[in-house]
NUDREN-621100 format. One line per field, with one value per residue (C-alpha): residue in three letters; chain; x, y, z. Coordinates in Angstrom, 3 decimals. Example, Ala and Ser with C-alpha at 12.3 -4.5 7.8 and 13.67 -1.06 7.14 Angstrom:
! NUDREN-621100
aa	c(ALA/SER)
ch	c(A/A)
east	c(12.300/13.670)
north	c(-4.500/-1.060)
up	c(7.800/7.140)
//
This chain:
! NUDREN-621100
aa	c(UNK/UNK/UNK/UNK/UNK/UNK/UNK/UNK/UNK/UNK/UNK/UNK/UNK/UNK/UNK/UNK/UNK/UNK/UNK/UNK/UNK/UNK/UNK/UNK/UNK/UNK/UNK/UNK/UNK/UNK/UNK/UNK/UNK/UNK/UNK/UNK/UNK/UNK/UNK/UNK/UNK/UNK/UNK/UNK/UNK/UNK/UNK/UNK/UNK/UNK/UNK/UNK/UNK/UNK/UNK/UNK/UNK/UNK/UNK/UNK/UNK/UNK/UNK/UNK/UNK/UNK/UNK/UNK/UNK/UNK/UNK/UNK/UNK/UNK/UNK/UNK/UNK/UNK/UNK/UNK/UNK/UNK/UNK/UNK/UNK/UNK/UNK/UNK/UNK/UNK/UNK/UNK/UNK/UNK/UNK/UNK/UNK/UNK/UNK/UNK/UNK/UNK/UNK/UNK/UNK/UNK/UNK/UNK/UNK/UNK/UNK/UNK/UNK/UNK/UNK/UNK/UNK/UNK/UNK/UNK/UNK/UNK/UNK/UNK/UNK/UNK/UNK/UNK/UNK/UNK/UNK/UNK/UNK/UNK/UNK/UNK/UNK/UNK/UNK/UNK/UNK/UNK/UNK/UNK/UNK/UNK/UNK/UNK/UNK/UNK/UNK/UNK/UNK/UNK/UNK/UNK/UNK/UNK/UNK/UNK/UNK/UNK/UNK/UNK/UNK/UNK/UNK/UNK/UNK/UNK/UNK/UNK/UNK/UNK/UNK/UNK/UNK/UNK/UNK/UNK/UNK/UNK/UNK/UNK/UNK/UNK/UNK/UNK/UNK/UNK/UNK/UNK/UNK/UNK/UNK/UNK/UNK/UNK/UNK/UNK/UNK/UNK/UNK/UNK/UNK/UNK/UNK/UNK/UNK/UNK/UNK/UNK/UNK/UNK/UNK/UNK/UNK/UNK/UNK/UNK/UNK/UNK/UNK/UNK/UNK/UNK/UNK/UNK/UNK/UNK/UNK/UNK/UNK/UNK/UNK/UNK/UNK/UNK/UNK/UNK/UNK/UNK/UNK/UNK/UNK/UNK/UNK/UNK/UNK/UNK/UNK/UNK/UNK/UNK/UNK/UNK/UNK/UNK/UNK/UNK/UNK/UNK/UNK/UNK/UNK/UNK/UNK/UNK/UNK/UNK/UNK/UNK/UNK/UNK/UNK/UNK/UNK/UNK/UNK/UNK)
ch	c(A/A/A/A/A/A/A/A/A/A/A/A/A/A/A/A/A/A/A/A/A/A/A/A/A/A/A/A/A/A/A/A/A/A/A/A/A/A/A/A/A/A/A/A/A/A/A/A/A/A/A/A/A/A/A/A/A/A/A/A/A/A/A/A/A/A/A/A/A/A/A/A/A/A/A/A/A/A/A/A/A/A/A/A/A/A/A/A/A/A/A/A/A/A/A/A/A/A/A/A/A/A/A/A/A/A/A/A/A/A/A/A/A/A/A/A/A/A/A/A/A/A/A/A/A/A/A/A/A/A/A/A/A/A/A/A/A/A/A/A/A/A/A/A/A/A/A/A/A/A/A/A/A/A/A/A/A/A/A/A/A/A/A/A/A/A/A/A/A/A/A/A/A/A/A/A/A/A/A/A/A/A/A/A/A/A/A/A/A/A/A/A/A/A/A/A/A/A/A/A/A/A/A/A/A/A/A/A/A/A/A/A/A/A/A/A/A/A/A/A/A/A/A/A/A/A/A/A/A/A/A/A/A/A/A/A/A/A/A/A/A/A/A/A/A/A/A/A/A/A/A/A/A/A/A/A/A/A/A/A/A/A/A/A/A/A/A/A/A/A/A/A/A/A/A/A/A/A/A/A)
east	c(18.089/16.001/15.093/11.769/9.874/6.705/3.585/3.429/6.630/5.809/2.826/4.547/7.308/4.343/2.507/2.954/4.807/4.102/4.987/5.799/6.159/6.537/8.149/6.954/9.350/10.188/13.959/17.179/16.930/18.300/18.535/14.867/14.071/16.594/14.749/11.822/13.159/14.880/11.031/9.942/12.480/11.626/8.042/8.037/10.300/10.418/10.473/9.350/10.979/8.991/10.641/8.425/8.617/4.679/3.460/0.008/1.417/3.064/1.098/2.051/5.047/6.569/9.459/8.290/11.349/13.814/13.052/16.653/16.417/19.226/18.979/21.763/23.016/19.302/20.005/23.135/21.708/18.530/20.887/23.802/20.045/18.778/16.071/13.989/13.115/13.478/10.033/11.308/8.284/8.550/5.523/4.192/3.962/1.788/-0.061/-0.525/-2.645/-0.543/-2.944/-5.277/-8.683/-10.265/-8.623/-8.672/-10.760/-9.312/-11.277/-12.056/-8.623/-6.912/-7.931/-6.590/-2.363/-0.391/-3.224/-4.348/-0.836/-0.916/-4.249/-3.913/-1.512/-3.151/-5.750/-2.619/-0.957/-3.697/-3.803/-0.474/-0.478/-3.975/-2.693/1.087/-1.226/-2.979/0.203/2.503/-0.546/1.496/0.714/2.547/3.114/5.724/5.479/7.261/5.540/7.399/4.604/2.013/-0.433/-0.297/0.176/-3.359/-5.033/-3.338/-5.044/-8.279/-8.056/-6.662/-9.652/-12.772/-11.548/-11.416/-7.568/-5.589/-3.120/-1.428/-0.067/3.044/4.477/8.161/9.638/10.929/14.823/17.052/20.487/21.999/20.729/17.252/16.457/13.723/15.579/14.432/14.888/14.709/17.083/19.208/18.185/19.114/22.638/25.373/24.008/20.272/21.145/22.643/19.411/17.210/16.980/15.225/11.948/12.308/13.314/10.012/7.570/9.860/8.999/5.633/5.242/7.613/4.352/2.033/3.709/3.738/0.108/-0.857/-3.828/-4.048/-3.552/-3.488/-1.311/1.204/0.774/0.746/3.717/5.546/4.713/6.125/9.619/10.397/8.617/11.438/14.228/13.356/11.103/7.743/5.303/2.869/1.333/2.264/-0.592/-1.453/-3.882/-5.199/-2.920/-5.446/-7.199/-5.579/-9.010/-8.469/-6.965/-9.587/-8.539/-8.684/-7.808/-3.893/-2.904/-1.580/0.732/2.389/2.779/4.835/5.604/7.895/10.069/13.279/14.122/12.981/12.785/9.387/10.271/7.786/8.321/6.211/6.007/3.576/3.024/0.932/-0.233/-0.638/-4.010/-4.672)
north	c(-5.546/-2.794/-0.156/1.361/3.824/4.818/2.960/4.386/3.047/-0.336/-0.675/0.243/-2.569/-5.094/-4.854/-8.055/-9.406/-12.974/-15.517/-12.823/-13.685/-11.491/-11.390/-8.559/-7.795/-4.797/-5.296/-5.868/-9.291/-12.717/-15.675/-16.225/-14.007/-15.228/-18.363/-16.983/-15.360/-18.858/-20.554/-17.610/-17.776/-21.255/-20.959/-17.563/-15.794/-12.739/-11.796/-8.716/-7.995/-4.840/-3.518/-1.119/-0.700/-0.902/1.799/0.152/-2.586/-1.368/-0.438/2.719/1.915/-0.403/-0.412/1.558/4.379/1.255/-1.166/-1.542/-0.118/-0.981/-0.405/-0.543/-3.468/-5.228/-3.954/-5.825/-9.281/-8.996/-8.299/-11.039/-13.490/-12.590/-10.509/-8.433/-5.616/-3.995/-1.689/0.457/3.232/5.858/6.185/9.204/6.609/4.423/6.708/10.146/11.453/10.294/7.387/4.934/5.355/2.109/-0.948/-4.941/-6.105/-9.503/-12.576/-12.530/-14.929/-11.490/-11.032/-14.223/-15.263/-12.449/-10.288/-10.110/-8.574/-6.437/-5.305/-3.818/-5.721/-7.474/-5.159/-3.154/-6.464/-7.252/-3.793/-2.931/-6.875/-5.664/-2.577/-4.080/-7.303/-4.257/-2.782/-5.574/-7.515/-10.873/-14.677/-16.293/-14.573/-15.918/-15.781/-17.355/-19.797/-18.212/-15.849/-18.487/-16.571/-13.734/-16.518/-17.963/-14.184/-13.362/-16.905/-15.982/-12.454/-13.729/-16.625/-14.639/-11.416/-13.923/-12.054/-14.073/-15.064/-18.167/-17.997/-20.182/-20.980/-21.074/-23.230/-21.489/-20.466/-21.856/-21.053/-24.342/-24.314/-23.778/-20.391/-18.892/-16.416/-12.931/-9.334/-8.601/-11.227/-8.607/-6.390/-9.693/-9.066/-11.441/-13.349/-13.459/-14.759/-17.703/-18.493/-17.648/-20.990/-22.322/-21.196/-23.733/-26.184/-25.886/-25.969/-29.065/-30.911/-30.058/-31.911/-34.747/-34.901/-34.775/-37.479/-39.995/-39.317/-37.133/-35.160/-33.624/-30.290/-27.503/-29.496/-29.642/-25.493/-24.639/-27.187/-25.483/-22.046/-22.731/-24.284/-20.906/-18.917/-20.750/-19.922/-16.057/-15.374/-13.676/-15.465/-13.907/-17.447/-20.887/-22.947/-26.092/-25.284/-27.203/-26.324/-25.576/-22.698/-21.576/-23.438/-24.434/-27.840/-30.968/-34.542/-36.810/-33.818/-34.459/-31.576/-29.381/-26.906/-25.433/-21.962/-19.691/-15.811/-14.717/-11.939/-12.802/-9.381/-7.048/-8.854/-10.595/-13.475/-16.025/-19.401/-22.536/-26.288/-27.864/-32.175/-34.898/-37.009/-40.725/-42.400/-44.719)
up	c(-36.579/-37.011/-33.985/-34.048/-31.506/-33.033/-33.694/-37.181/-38.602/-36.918/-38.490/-42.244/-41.433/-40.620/-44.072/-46.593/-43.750/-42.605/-39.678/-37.342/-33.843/-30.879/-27.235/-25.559/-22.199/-19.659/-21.047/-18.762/-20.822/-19.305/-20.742/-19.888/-22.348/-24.725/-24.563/-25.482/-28.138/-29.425/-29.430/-30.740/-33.930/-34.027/-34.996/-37.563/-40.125/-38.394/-34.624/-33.047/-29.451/-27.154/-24.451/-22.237/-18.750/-18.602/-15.552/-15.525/-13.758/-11.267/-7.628/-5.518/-3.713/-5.682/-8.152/-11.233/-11.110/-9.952/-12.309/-13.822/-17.699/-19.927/-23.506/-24.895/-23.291/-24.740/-27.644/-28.631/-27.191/-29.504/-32.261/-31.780/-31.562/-35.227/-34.085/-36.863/-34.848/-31.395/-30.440/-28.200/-27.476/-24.705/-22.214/-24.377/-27.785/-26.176/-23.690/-25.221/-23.252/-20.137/-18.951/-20.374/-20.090/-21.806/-19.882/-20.431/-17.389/-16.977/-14.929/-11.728/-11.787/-11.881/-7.548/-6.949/-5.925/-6.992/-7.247/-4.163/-3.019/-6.684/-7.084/-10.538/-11.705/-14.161/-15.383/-16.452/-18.037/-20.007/-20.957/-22.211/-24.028/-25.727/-27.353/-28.148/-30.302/-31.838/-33.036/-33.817/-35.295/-34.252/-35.681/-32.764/-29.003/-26.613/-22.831/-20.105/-17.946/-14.554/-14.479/-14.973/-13.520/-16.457/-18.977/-17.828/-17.666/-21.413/-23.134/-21.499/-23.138/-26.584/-26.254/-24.941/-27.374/-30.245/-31.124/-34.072/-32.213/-31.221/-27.573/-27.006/-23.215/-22.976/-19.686/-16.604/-17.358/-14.241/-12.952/-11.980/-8.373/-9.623/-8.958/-11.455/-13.629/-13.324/-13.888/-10.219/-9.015/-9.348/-6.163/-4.256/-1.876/-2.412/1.017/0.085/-3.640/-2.401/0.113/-2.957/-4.232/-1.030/-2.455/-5.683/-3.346/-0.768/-4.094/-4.897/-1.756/-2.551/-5.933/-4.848/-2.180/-4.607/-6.943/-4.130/-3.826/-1.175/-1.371/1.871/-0.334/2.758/4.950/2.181/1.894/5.054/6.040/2.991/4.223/7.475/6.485/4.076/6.960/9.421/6.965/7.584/4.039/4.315/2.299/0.146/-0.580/-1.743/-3.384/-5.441/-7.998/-11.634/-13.857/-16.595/-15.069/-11.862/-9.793/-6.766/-6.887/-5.517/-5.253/-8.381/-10.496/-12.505/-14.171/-10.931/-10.204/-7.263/-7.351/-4.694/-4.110/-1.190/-0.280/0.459/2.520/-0.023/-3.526/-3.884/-5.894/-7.564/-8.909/-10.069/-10.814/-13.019/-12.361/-13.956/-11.484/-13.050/-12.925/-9.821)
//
């Protein structure tokens, strides 16, 4: 595997290249990621993994300077996985003049869920994704659907910016009791790890509602809301919404998904669930 930092030498390894695919992550990989990486070297002949703790995304307060960073560690994974190269940049290789001045404005989807608790947040995804396709010039892009939310926002960019390049969801990665693997699972305390998986199980009960036909959509929120609200999280919301788009969901419509974000004490975790009603 190769290691590369600067723009410049990725862009010389690119040339008369084809079928590259690329995973772009924050690092402190998972077996998530590894997953991606697995579709990823499923669909190309080489694969390009980024890791960049993007600032952009991250809102004052929250856990820019904590976000766990380990390299090395990364490092070795993408390597024992058969991946072509690691593009590692430092904040000064992508933002040279210490900020970004042009930015991706995403949809108006981008003030919605987890942006109206991030505001930001996406702008600064879309961003950071914009300039990474510019550099790694990828055929095939990888991204989990646990932040389905981001997955929607990047195919509206790659579709209304006309970019060559094929997006490609990847399933949530579990643990066996069903908690969404994640990079911050790890600020979790022995006691609140083992509660974590209460969230899957609310957004469960939710599409085991929805499969048996309900459509009384904000009783099942709110109801859901309340029981995680009982167990002692604090929800930042928990809605059903078309799974196409992110619109709000409306009877007769079969391609849903419940999404949920909650702090359990200070982690904010988020999860999802995508169903296909049948046809009545």
């Amino acid at each position: 595997m190769r290691v590369i930092k600067t723009i410049r030498e990725l862009r010389a390894w690119r040339k008369g290249r084809k079928d590259v695919a690329f995973v772009p992550t924050m690092g402190n990989l998972h077996d998530g990621h590894m997953a991606l990486i697995k579709a990823a070297k499923a669909r190309a002949d080489a694969v390009v993994v980024s890791i960049f703790v993007n600032r952009l995304q991250f809102g004052q307060g929250e856990d820019f300077d904590a976000y766990p960073r380990t390299l090395k560690a990364d490092s070795e994974k993408l390597e024992a996985a058969g991946v072509s190269v690691l593009f590692a940049p430092d904040d000064e290789e992508l933002y040279p003049r210490g900020g970004q001045e042009c930015h991706v404005e995403p949809s108006t989807l981008q003030n919605e869920l987890c942006g109206i608790y991030r505001p930001g947040h996406f702008r600064g995804v879309a961003t950071v994704v914009l300039k990474l396709f510019n550099i790694v010039q990828p055929d095939i892009a990888c991204f989990g659907k646990k932040d389905y939310q981001q997955l929607t926002i990047i195919r509206q960019m790659v579709e209304d910016l006309n970019l060559n390049v094929m997006i490609v969801p990847v399933d949530i990665g579990r643990a066996d009791d069903g908690l969404a693997l994640s990079s911050r699972n790890g600020y979790l305390s022995a006691e609140e790890r083992q509660r974590a998986p209460q969230l899957f199980r609310a957004i469960s009960g939710v599409v085991k509602a929805l499969e048996k036909g309900t459509t009384q959509y904000a009783d099942l929120e709110k109801a859901a809301t309340k029981r995680l609200t009982d167990l002692g999280w604090k929800v930042d919301y928990l809605e059903i919404r078309r799974s196409e788009d992110l619109q709000q969901a409306r009877p007769g419509d079969k391609n849903l998904i419940v999404l949920a974000a909650a702090y359990m004490g200070k982690t904010r975790l988020i999860d999802n669930l995508e169903v296909t009603l049948p046809s009545r």
